[in-house]
Backbone as CSV, one residue per row, in Angstrom:
resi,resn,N_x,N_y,N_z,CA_x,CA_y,CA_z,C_x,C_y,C_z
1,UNK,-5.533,10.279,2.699,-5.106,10.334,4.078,-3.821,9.540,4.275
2,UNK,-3.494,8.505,3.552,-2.742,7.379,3.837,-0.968,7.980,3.677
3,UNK,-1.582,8.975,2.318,-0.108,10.060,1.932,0.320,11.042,2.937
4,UNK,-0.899,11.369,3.560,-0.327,12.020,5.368,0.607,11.388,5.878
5,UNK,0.295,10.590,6.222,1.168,9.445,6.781,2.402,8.872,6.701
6,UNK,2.288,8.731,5.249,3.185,7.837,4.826,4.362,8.686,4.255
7,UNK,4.375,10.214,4.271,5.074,11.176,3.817,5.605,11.678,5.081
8,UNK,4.953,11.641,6.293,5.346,12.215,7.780,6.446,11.275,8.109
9,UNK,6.319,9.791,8.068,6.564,8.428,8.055,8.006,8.385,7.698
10,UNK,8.038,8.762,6.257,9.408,9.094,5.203,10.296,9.707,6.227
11,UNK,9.476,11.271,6.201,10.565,12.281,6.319,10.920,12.278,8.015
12,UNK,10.221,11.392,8.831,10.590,11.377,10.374,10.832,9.762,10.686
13,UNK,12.123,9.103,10.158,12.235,7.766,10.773,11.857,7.320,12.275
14,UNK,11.148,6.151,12.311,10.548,6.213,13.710,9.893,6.840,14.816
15,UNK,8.881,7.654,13.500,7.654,8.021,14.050,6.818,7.842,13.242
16,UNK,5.526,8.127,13.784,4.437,7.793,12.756,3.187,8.526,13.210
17,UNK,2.427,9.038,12.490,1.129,9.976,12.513,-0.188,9.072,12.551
18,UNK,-1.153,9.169,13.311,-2.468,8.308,13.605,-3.447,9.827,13.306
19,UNK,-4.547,9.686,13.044,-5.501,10.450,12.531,-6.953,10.035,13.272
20,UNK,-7.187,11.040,13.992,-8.670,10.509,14.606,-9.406,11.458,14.308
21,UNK,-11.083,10.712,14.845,-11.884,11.567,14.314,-12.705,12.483,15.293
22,UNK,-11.546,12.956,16.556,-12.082,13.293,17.206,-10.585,14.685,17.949
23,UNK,-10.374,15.219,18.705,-9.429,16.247,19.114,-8.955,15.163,20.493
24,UNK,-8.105,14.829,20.455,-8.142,14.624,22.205,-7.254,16.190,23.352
25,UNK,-7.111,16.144,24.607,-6.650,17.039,25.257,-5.393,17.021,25.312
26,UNK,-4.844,18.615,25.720,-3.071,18.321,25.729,-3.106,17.563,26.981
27,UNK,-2.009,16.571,27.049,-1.187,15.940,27.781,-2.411,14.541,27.661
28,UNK,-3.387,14.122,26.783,-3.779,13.080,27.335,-3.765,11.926,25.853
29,UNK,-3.941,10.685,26.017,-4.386,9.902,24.906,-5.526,10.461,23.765
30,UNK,-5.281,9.840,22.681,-7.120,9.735,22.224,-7.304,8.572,21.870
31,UNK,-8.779,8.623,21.911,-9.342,6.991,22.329,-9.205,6.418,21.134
32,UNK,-8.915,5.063,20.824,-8.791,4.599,20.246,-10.007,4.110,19.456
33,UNK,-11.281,4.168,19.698,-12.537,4.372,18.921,-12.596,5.394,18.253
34,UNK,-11.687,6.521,18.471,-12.168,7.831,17.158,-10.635,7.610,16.267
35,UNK,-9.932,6.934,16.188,-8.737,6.654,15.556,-9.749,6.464,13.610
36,UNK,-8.834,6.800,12.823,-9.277,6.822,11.821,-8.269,5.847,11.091
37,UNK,-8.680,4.788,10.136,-8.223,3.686,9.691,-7.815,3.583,8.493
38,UNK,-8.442,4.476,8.003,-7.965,4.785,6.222,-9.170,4.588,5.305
39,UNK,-10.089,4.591,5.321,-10.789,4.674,4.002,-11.899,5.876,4.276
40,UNK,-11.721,6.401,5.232,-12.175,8.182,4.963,-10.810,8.896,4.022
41,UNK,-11.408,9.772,3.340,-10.629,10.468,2.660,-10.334,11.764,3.604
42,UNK,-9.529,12.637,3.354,-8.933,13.485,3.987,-10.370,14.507,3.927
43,UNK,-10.586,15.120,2.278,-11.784,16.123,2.488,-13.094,15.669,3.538
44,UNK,-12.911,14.236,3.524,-14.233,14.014,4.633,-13.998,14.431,6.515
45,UNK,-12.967,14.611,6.480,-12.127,14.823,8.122,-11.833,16.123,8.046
46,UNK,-12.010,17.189,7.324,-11.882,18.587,7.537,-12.726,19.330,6.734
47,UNK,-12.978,20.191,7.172,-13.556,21.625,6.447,-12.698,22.585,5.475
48,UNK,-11.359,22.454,5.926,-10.303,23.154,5.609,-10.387,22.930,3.762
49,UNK,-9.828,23.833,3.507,-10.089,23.433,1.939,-8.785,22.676,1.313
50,UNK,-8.688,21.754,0.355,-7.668,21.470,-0.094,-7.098,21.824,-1.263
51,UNK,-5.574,21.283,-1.562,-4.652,21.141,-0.701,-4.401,21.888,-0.522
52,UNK,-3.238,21.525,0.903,-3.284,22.707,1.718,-1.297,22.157,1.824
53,UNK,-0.766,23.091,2.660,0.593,22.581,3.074,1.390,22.660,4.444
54,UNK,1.733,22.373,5.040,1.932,21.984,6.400,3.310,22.538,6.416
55,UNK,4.189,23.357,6.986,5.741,23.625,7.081,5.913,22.605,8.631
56,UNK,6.601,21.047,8.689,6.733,20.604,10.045,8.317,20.318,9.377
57,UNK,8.788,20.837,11.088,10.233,20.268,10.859,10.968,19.520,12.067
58,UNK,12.148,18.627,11.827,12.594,18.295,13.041,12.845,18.541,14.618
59,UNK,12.405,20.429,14.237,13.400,20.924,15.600,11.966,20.923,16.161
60,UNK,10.026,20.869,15.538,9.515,20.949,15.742,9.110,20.399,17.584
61,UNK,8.358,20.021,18.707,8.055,19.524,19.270,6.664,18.888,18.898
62,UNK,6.355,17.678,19.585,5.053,17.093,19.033,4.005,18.164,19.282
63,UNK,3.354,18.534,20.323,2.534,19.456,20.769,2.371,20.312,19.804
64,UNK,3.669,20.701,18.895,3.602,21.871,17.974,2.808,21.173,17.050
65,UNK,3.613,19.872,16.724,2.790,19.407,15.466,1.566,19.061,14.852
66,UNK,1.130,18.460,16.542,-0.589,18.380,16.486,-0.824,19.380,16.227
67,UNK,-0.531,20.619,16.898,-1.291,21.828,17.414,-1.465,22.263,15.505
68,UNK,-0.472,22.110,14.711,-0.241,23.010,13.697,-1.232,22.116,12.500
69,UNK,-1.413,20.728,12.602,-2.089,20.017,12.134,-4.008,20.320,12.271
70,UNK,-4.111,20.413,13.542,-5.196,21.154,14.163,-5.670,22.196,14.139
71,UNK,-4.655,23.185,14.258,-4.918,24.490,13.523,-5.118,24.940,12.186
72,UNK,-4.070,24.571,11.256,-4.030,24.592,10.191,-4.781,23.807,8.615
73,UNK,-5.088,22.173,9.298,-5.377,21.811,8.460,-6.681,21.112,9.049
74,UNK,-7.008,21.122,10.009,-8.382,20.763,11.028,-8.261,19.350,11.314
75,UNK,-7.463,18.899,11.329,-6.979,17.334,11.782,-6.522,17.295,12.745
76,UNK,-6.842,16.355,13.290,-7.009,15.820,14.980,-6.130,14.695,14.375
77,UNK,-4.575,14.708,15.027,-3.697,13.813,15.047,-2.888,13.523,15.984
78,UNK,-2.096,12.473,16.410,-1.489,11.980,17.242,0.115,11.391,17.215
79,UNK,1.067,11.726,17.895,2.288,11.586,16.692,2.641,9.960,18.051
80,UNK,3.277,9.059,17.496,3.375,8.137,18.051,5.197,7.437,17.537
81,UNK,5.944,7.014,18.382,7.124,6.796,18.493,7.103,5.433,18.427
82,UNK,8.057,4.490,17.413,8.287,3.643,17.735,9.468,2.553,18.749
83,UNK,9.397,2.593,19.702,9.810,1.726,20.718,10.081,-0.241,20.464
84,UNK,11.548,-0.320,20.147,11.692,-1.573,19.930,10.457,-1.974,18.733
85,UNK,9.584,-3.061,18.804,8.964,-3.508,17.681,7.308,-2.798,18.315
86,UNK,7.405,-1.645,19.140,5.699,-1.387,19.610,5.719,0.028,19.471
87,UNK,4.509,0.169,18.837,4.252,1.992,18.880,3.710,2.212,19.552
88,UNK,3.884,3.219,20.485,3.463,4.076,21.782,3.533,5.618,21.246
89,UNK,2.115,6.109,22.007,1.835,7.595,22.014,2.800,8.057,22.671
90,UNK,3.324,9.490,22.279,4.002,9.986,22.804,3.680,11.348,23.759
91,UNK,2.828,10.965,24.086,1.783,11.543,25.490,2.929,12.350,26.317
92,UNK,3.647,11.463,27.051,4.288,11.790,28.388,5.507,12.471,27.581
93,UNK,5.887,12.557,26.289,6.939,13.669,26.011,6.530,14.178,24.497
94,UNK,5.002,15.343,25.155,4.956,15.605,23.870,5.610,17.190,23.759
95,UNK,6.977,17.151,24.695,7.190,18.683,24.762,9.007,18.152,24.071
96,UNK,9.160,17.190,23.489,10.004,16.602,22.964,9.812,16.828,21.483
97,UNK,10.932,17.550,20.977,11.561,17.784,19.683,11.032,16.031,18.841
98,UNK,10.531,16.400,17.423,10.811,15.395,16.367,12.162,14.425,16.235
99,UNK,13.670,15.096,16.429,14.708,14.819,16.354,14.970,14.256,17.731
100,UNK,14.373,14.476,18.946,14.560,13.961,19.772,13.377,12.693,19.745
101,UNK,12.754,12.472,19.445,11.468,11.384,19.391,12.544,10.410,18.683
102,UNK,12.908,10.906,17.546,13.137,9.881,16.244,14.598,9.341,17.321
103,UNK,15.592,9.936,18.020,16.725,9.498,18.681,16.339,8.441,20.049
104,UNK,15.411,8.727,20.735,14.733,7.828,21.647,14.085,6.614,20.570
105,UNK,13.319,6.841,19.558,13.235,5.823,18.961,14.214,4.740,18.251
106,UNK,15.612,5.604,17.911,16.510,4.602,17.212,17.459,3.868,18.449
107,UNK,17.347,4.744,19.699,18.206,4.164,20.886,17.060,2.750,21.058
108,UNK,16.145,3.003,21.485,15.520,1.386,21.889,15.410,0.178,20.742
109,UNK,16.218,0.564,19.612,16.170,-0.703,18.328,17.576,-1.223,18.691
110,UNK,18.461,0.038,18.806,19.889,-0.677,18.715,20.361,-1.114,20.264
111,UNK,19.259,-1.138,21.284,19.863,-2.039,22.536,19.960,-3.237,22.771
């Protein structure tokens, strides 16, 4: 699971992928009790068979990405922006491009 992450992580500076064990709704949080921490393995969080491969790209919007994560690979994920030194869900703009996340994220480091 951690290579989810840490490969989304790579290829999208200043964002980052959270993994729960639960779906939350469009436009809302998910709770932070079904957040998944890392020592479930990936085959234990889906049905989907592995491996599998994900096509996500910059021009993507978040909504897409959950959605395609959810659809595709049965993972309930959450894409989260980093803001100065705090990560925040990106709830209220999840109709915001990857490339636009990662540019709101590098504007609030260099103010």
């Amino acid at each position: 699971m951690l290579d989810v992450k840490h490969l989304f992580t790579d290829m999208f500076k200043g964002l980052k992928l959270e993994l729960f064990k639960k779906a939350h709704e469009e436009g809302e949080s998910s709770s932070a009790k079904m957040r998944v921490f890392g020592t479930e393995a990936v085959s234990d969080l889906t049905a989907v068979a592995l491996p599998l491969q994900l096509n996500i790209n910059a021009d993507m919007t978040v909504a897409e990405v959950e959605t395609a994560f959810e659809e595709q690979a049965g993972l309930h994920v959450q894409v989260f922006r980093k803001m100065r030194n705090i990560w925040i869900e990106t709830v209220q703009t999840d109709n915001y491009s990857l490339s636009k996340q990662i540019e709101i994220s590098l504007s609030s480091t260099s103010s």
